[in-house]
N, C-alpha and C positions, 0 to 999 in steps of 0.2 A: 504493500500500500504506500511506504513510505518513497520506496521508490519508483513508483505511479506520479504522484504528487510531485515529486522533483522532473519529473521526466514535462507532464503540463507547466510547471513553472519555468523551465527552459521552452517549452515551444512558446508561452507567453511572451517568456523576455525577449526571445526573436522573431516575434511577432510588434511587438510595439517597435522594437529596436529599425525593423524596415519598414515601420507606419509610421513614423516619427509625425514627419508633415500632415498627413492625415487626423492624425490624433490630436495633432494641436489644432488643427481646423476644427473638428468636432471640439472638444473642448472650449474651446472658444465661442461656437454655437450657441453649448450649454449654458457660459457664463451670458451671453446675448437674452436667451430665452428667459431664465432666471431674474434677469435684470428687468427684462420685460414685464416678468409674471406679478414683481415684486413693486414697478411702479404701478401696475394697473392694479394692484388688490393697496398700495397705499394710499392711492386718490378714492379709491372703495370703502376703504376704510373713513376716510375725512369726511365723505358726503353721509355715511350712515352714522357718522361723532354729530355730526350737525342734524341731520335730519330728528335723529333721534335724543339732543338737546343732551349729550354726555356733558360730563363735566369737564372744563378745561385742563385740569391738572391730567385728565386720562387721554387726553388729546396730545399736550406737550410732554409725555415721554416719548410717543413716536416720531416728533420732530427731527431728533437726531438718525435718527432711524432711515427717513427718508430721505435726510440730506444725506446720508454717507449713501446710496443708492443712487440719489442724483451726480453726485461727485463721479461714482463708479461709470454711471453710463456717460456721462461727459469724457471719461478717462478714455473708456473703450470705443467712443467714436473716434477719438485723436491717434489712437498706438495701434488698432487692430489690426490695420492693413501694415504696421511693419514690424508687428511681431510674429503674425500670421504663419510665418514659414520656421521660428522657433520655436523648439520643443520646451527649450529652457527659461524663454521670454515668458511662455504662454505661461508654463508652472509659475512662474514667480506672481504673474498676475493672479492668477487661480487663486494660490495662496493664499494671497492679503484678501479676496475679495470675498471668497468663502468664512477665513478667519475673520476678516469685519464682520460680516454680518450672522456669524456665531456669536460673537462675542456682543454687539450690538441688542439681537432676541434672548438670550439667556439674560441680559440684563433686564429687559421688557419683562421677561418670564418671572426672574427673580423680585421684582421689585414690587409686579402687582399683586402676584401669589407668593409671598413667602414660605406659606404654610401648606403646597398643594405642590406634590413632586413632578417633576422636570419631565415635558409633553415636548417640548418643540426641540431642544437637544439632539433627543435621540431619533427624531424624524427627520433633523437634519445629516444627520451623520448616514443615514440610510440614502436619503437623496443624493448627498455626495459620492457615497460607494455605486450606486446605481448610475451614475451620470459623468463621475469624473474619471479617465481615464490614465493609467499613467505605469511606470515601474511599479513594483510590489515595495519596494523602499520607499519612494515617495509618497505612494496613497495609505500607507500605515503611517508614515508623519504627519499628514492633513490630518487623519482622524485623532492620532493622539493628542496633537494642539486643538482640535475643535473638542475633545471631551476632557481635555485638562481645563480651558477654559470655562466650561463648566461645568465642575468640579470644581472652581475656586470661586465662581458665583455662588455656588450651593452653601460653600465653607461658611462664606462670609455673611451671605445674609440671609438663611435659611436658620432653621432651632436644628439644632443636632441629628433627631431623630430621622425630620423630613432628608436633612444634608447626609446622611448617610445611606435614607433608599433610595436617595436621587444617584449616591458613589456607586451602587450594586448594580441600578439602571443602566449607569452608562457604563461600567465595564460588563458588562452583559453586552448592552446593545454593539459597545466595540468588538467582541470575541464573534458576537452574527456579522457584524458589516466587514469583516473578514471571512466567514463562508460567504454573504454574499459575491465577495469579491472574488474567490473562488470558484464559487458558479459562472460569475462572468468573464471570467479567464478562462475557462473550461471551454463555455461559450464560443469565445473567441478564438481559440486556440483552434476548434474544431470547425470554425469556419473558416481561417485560414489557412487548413488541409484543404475541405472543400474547394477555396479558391486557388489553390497548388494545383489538387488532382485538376478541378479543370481547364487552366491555363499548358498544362502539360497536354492536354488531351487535343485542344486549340494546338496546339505546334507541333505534334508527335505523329509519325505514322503507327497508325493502330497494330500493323502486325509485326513490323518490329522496333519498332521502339525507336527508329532513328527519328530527325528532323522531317517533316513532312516537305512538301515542294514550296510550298510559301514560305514557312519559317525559314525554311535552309537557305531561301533566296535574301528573305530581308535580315538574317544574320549574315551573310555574307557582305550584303551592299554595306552591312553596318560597317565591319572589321574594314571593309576595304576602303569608305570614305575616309579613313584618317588614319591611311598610311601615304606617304611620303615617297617622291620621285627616287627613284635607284630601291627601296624595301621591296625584297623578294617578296610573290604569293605564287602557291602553286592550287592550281585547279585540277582535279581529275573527276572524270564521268569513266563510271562502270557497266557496261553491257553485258551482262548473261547470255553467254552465247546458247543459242539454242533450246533458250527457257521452253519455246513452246513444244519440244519435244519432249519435253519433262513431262508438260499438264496431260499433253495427248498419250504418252504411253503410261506414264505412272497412276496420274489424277493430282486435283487440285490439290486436293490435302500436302501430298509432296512435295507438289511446286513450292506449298507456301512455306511447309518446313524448309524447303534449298534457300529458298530466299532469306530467311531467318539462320538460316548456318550463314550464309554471306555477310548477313549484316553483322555476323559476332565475328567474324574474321577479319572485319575493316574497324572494328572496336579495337581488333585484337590489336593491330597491325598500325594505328594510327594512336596517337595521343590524346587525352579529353581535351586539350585545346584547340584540338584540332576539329571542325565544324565538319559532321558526319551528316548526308540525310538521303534517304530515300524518295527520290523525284521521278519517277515511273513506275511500270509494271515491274518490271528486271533493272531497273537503268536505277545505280547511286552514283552520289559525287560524295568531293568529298576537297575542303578547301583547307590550306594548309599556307599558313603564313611564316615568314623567315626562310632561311637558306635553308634549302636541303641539296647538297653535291650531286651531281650526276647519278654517280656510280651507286649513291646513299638510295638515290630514287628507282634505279635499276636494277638492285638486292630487292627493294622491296614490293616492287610488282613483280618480280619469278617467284618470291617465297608466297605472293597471295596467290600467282597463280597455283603454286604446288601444293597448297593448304585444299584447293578447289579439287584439284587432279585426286587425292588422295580422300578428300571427303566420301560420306558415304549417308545417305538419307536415305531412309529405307531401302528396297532396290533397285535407287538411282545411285550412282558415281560416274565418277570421271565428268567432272566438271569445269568448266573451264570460264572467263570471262574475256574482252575483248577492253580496252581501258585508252582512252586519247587522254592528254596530256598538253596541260598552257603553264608555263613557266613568266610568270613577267616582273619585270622591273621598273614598268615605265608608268607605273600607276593607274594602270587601263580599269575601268568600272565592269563589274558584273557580268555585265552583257555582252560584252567583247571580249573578253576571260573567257565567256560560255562560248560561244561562235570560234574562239580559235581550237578550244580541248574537241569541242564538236567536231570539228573540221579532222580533227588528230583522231577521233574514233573511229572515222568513216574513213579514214585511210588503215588504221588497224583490224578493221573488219575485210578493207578491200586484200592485207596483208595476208588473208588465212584465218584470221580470229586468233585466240589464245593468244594476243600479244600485244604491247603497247607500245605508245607510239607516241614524242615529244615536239611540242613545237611552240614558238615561242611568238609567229605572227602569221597567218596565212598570205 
């Protein structure tokens, strides 16, 4: 269990940790909404002080009340737009503005009920676990400053008895707004697999697991917009020689298992930095940045082919592939990379098959 729990608090912490921007948007929402919620029920509150002829002294303790409210949304019209994109901005706002106005209602609380244990405390402190988003370190310090604060209202001007079930109340309510938070880390944790699994699924070819023909392409245009004149890239397109004699004599099941031995032998054979994907029936590429030597690149298409020749899928072997080849240095984009390895295929298929074939421009 215990090591359950640690396992969700790491996917958490690397969860907020690549939401940063996000979370502080939303946070900042929150403090927007709150602020909102908080002048529209204090002018609510003024017309039912009046309408219903309260007494002035019960009207002039909210005063402070709503100027630190008014203050707060003046603040956050002026800094939102440039703290917006800070994680650490946004917390330090958070901070004061949640701790204002804890410390602000606990005194409201305390002042007119002395005698009548702590209601609005502990509903805020649930509000905030529910709303405020953040590390497991920093949203256990908001809570312990919002329930030490009071806790030193209660000390002060509360009789004993009540100031002690208000201490019980709020270390209760903080040991919940910690599973709360828990639940919501849970949460979150599990909808950030969700949005993993399906971003993976968005760019993956379903049968083997390479880059699908889009992604493989806008990773590529990526890597190769921001290399520089003379930075080697090497492109290679893979051809299954004679895939369709596979489906027609074996059946599809085989084919797709050959295809899948293929794609783990260009795993095998290639490095994770290197941009693998699956862009046809039979047909990968497969893009490879930095220097790789001739001889370095002419070891390594005989051992893939020999890994093909000696595989064995059910009662298919002896397999072979057909491979063109673009070598460039002169920062050429995408698409002329593909047109020249193209070009190199179809002379290596015009060659016999089983063999590849380099070229650097048509």
């Amino acid at each position: 269990m215990i090591g359950n729990l640690l396992e969700r608090f790491a996917e958490y912490y690397l969860f907020v940790s690549k939401n940063e921007n996000r979370i502080a948007k939303e946070n900042l929402f929150a403090i927007r909404s709150v602020i909102s919620f908080s002048v529209f029920g204090g002018f609510v509150y003024l017309f039912v002080s009046w309408a219903l002829r309260i007494t002035t002294k019960f009207e002039v303790i909210f005063i402070p009340f709503i100027a630190e409210i008014l203050i707060f949304s003046f603040l956050y019209q002026k800094i939102h737009m440039s703290i917006i994109d800070s994680m650490q901005k946004v917390r330090t706002f958070a901070f004061c503005f949640y701790l204002c106005l804890t410390i602000s209602l606990a005194y409201i609380e305390t002042y007119r009920n002395p005698n009548v244990r702590s209601f609005i405390l502990p509903a805020g402190v649930f509000v905030v676990a529910a709303i405020y988003t953040d590390y497991f370190f920093f949203s256990t310090i908001l809570k312990v400053l919002m329930c030490a604060a009071g806790i030193v209202f209660s000390r002060y001007m509360k009789p004993k008895d009540v100031a002690d079930v208000d201490m019980i109340t709020v270390i209760m309510t903080f040991i919940l707004a910690i599973f709360v938070f828990y639940v919501i880390m849970l949460k979150d944790s599990m909808q950030n697999q969700d949005t993993r699994i399906v971003e993976k699924k968005s760019v993956s070819d379903m049968l083997t697991g390479l880059y699908n023909k889009i992604a493989f392409e806008e990773k590529c245009k990526e890597y190769l917009s921001g290399r520089i004149l003379g930075a080697k890239a090497t492109l290679f397109i893979f051809d299954f020689d004679n895939f369709k004699h596979v489906n027609d004599n074996y059946g599809h099941q085989t084919g797709d298992e050959a295809l899948k031995m293929f794609a783990s032998v260009l795993k095998d054979y290639f490095h994770t930095t290197d941009i693998i994907g699956r862009v046809g029936g039979d047909e990968f590429m497969v893009l490879v940045m930095g220097e790789m030597p001739k001889d370095f690149l002419d070891n390594r298409c005989r051992k893939i082919q020999h890994e093909l020749r000696v595989a064995k899928v059910g009662e298919a072997a002896g397999f072979s592939c057909s491979i063109g080849i673009c070598e460039d240095t002169r920062a050429r984009s995408f698409e002329e990379m593909y047109r020249i390895a193209d070009s190199a295929l179809y002379d290596a298929k015009e060659n016999g098959k089983a063999c590849h074939v380099v070229k650097t421009e048509i």
